[in-house]
N, C-alpha and C positions, 0 to 999 in steps of 0.2 A: 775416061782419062782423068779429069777433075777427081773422082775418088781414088783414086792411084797416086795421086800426087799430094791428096790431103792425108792417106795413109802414111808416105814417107813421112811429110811433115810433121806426123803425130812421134813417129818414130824418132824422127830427128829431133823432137823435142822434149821424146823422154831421156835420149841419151843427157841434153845440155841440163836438162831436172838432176838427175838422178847424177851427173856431176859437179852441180851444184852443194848437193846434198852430200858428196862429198868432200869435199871441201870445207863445209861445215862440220861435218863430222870430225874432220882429221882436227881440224882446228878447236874445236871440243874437248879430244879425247889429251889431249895437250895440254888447254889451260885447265882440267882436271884432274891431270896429274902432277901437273904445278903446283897447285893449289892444296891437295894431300900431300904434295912431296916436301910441304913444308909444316906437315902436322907428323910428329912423332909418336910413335904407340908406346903405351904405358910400360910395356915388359920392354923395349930398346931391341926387340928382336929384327937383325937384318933378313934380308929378302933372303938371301942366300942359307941361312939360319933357319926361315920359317919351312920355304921349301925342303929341308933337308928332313926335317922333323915329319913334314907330313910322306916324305915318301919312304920313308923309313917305317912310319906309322900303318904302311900297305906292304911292308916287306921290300920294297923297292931297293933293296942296297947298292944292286948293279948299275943303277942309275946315277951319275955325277950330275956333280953340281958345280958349272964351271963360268967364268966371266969372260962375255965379250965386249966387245966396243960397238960403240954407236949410242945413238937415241932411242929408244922404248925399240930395241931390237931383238929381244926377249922371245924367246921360243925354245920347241920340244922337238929333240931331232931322235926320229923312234928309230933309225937304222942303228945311229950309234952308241943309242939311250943314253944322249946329254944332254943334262937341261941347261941350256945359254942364258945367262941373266946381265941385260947390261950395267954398266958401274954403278949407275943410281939407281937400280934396283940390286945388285948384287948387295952390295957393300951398304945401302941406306937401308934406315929401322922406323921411313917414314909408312903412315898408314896406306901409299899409294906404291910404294916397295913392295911391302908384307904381302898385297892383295895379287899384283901381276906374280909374283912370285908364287904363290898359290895357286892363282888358274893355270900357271904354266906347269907345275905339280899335278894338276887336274887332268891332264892334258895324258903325262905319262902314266898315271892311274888308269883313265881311258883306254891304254894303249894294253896297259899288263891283266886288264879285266875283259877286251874284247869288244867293246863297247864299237855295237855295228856301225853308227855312220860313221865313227873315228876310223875303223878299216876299209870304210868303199872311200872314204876321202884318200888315204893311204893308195888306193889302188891307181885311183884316178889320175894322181899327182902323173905321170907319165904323161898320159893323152894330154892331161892341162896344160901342160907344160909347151908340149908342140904344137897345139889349138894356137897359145897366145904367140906364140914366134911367129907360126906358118900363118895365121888368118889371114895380113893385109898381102903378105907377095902371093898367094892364090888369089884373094879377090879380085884384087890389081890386076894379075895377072890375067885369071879367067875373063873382066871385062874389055881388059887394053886389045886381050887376044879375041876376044870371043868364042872362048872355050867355055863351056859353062860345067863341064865337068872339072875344071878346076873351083871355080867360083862354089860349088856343090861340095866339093869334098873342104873346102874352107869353112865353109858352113856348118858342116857335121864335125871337125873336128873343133868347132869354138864353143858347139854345142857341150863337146865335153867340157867344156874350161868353163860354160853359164854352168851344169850342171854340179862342179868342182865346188861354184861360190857358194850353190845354194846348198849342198850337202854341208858346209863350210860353217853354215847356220848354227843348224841344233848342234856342231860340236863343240863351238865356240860358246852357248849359251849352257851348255852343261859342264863345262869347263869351269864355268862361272858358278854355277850351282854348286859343283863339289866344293871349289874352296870357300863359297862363302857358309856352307854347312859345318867342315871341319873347323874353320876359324871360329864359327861359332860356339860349337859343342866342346872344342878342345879351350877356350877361355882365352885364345893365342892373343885377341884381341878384346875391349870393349864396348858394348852398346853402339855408342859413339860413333868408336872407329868404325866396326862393322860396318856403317851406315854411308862412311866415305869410299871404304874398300866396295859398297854396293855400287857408291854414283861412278868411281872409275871405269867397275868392269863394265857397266852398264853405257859409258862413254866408248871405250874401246870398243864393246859389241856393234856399237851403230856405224861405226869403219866397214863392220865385214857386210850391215841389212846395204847400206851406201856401195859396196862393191856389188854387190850381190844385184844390187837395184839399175846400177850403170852396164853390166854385163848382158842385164835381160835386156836392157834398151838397144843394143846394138847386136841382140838377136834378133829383135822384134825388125828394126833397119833392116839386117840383110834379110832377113827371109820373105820383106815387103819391095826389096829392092829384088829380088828372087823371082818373084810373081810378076816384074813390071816388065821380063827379060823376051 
């Protein structure tokens, strides 16, 4: 019993970790886009600008390039192949514009080349999607009730959603890699800047290691909370 209960405990203490660590993370990836979004690049190339070039650059024509609203809300929607740039990346020609603007160019590069974990993430998006809704009213459910075949099928289906983050990974970090190779080889930016557009994406990456890291802890929770049934 004692080991059963040091097990949640461990469990319960990776999720508060691992949510710590994001919180740090977010708060990171923030004051480092701050902090580029007030260094401008030599060419004055905006985000929306740099993107366009590189997905043109792979044939991408069908691909728009369009502004939304919000805060670092910047993403690649592959049903409708539009790249979303928020205003301060759309429209700004800061070194932390140019760079989101690129991974998120990366992104749809990934999409028009095949690039495997970009399609099982793709696939996934479904399952993940109802994992993260359905997990607490089945868990809830299954224990208030004591159904354990609900509690079971909550389980498997959050599995999809830890599996979501961590395929989530290598696309996000290769994301990063394409554009900091094109920015480089194409001159888009310098030495310098390269160097800032590194610490951004590399700010932004540790959002998804910090989700990736709180999803395993609260698989690790039920599936100890699982055994104790």
């Amino acid at each position: 019993m004692y080991l059963a209960y040091t097990d949640m405990n461990f469990g319960f203490l990776l999720i508060i970790v691992a949510t710590i660590l994001g919180l740090i993370a977010k708060s990171g990836v923030e004051a480092t886009y701050r902090r580029y979004g007030r260094v401008s690049t030599g060419r004055g190339l905006t985000g929306a600008r740099a993107a366009r070039m590189i997905l043109d650059n792979y044939g991408l024509y069908n691909v728009d390039v369009q502004e939304v609203g919000g805060f670092l809300t910047d993403h690649y929607d592959p049903v409708r192949k539009v790249l979303r740039l928020s205003p301060g990346v759309y429209g700004g020609s800061s070194v932390a514009a140019v760079g989101i603007a690129a991974h998120e160019a990366g992104h749809a590069v990934q999409d028009a080349m095949g690039y495997g974990p970009f399609k099982v993430r793709q696939r996934l998006v479904p399952v993940a999607n109802l994992g993260s809704q359905m997990l607490f009213p089945l868990i809830i459910g299954g224990l208030f009730f004591r159904m354990t075949e609900l509690y079971y099928i909550g389980a498997i289906l959050y599995a999809a959603a830890l599996l979501f983050q961590l395929v989530t990974l290598p696309v996000e970090f290769d994301a990063s890699r394409r554009a900091v190779t094109y920015l480089e080889r194409s001159g888009l930016v310098t030495g310098g800047e390269l160097t800032g557009v590194k610490k951004v994406l590399f700010a932004a990456a540790m959002t998804y290691v910090a989700a990736a890291l709180a999803s395993l802890g609260q698989m690790i929770w039920l599936v100890l909370a699982g055994r104790r049934r």
